[in-house]
N, C-alpha and C positions, 0 to 999 in steps of 0.2 A: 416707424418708431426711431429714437433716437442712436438705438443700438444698431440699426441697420446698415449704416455708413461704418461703423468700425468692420461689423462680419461683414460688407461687401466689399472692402480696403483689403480684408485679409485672404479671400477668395481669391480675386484676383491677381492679387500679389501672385498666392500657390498655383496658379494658373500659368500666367507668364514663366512661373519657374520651371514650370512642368513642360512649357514645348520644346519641340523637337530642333535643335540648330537651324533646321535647311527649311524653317517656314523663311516665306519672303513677307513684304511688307501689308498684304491685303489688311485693311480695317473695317469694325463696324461701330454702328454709334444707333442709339443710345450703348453706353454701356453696363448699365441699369437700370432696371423702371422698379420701384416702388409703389404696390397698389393696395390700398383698400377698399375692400368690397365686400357687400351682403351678398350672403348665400343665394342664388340665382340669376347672379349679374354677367353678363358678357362685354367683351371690348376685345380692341382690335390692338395688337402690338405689335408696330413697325420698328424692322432691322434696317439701318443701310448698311449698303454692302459697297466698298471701294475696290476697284481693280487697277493699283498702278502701274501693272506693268501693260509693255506693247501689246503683248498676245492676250490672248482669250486664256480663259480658265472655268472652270467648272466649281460652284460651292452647292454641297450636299444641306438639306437642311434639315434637323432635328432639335428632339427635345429631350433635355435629359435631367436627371435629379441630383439635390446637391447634397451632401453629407459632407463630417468632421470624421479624419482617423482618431485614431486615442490618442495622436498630440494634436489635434487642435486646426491640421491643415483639411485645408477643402478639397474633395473626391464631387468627378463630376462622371456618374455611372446614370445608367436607365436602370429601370425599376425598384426605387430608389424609394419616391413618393407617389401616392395616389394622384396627386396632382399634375403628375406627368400625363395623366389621362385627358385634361382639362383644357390641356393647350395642343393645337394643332395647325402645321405649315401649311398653308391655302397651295402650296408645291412643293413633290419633295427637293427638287433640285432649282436651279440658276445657272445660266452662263451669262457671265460679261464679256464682250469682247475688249479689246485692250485699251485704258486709261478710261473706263466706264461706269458708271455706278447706277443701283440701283436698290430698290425699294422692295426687302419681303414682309409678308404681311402673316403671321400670327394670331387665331382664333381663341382666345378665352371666353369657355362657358366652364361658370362653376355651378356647381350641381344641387339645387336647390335644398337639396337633404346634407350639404357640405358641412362639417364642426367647424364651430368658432375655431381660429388659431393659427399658427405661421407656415409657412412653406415655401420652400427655398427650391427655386427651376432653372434652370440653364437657357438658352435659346444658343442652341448651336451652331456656326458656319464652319464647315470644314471643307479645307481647298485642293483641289485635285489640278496638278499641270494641263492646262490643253483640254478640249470640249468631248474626252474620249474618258474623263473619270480616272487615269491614270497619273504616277506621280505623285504618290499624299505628300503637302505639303504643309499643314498645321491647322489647327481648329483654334477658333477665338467664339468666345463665349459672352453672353449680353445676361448679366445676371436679374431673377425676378425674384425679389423677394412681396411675395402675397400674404395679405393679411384677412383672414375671412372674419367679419365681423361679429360680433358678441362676448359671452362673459370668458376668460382663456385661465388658463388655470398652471402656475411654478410650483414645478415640485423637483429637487434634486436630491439623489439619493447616495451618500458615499458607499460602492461597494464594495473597495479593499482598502485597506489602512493597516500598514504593517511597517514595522522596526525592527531593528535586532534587541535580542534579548541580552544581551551586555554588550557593553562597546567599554572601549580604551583610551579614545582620541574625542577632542571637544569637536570633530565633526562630525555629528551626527545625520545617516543619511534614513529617510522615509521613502516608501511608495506607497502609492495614492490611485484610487479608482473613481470616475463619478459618471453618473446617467443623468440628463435633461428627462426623465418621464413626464414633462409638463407637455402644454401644448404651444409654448412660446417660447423664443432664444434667450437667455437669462446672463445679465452680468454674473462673475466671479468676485470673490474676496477673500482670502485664506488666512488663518492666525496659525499660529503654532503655540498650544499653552502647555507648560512644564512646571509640574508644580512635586513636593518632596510627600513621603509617606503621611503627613499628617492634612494637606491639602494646601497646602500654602504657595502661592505662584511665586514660583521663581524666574522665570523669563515669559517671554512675549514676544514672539517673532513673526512676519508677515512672511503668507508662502504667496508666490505666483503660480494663478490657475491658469492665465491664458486668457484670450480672447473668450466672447459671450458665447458660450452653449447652447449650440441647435436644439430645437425637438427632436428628442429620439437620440441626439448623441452620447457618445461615450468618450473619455478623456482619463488617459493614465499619465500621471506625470512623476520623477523620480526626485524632490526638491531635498537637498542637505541642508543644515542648519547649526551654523556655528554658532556652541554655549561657551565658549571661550571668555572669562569674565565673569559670567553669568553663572555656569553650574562647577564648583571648586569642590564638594564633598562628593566621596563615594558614597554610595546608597544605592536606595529603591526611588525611580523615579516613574511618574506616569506622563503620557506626550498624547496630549488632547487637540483634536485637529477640530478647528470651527472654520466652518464655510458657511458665509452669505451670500445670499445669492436674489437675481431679481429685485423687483421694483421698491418692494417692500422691506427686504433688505430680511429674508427669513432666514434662518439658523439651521442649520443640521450639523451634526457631532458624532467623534468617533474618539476611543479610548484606546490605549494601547500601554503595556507597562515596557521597562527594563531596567537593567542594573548596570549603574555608571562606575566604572573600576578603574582610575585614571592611573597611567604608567608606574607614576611614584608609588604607589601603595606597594607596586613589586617588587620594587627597589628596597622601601621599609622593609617588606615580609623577607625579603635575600639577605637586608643588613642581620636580622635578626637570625636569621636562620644560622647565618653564618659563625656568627657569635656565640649560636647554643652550641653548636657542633666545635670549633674553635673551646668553649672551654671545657665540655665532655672532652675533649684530647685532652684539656690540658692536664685535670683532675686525674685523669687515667695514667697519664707518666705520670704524677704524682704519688700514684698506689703501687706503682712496680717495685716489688724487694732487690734491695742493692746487694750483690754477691759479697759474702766476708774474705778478709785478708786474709 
């Protein structure tokens, strides 16, 4: 799908960001395969594996599952997805000796009784110094994003939406929760709608959700939103989150109130305050009897 090249851009990115300094230059290729396939289909997924240094080395080889943390970045853990089951190293291991390359080979069987929908796997090489497994020196990963054929189904769910209950300042900050309970990765789209106690929109702001949403994930993001312009009266205000989401561009919504009380009002209620008090004094030495000569 189309979306698959943005969430395998952003994997890999978090990937590369995640190794360890003291990996060396070992590569593999593809560094992607994208498949569709009916429930019961098999094929074979070939890794190369380059070794450019002089000496030998050892690369371990596994499979492992991909998830999103709650912001958005790629975690590459086992037992993760079912579909970790589905794929399997024809060895666990390889040595290259030095400037060498070669070829592992990858068993996909999906399981006839498999649901429609997406899932996201790893094909692992992780490199050890020298042909004794010793020395870890970094794992590089060949992303598979699989697609099991038939009808898939977007649904995402907001499940925290919270604000403060008065603010001061025209920057208003939200948190935000959301779940992929579908069974396919879904673009984001986020509004911010502000409207006054009678229903009337007074602003329109676009939140950033982030890169497309795995199956299964979960995403908390902190977006503030400057009304600066936009919201000038103290009141009652309510801040409506609309997230679109997926192909069809569906809706889900969350409500939340609060009371906008912007500095000046304090300042007004202090001039005033001041002034009652200021002429209560003044009234009062006005009422004091003057002693006779």
């Amino acid at each position: 799908m189309r979306y698959s090249s943005i969430i395998f851009g952003c994997l890999i990115f978090g990937l590369f960001l995640s190794l360890p300094l003291r990996v060396r230059a070992f590569s593999v290729s593809p560094l992607r395969y994208v498949i569709n396939a009916e429930a019961g289909a098999t094929q074979q997924l070939r890794v190369t594996i380059t070794n450019p240094d002089a000496v030998s080395a050892h690369y371990a080889l596994q499979v492992v599952g991909v998830r999103q943390d709650a912001t958005g970045r790629p975690i590459f853990e086992n037992s993760i997805d079912s579909a970790e089951t589905w794929v399997e190293p024809s060895q666990p291991s390889i040595t290259l000796r030095g400037k060498e390359e070669a070829t592992a080979i990858f068993s996909l069987h999906i399981p006839k009784q498999a649901l429609p929908g997406a899932h996201y796997l790893g094909l692992a090489v992780e490199a050890s110094g020298g042909g004794n497994g010793t020395a870890l020196r970094g794992r590089l990963v060949t992303l598979v994003v699989l697609h099991v054929a038939g009808e898939v189904h977007e649904n995402v769910e907001i499940i925290m939406w919270r604000g403060p209950t008065w603010i001061t300042q025209s920057a208003w900050p939200f948190s935000l929760s959301l779940r992929n309970r579908g069974t396919i990765e879904v673009p984001l789209e986020g509004y911010l709608q502000i409207t006054n106690w009678s229903g009337k929109e007074l602003a329109r702001n676009s939140v950033t959700l982030g890169n497309p949403l795995v199956p299964g994930g979960y995403r908390t993001l902190e977006p503030t939103i400057d009304t600066k312009g936009q919201i000038r009266w103290p009141g009652w205000y309510r801040a409506e989150l609309l997230v679109h989401y997926g192909k069809t561009k569906q809706i889900v919504t969350a409500k939340i109130t609060l009371w906008y009380i912007p500095l000046w009002v304090f300042g007004i209620i202090g001039t005033i305050c001041f002034g009652l008090i200021w002429r209560a004094v003044g009234r009062r030495s006005q009422r004091r009897p003057t002693s006779a000569n």
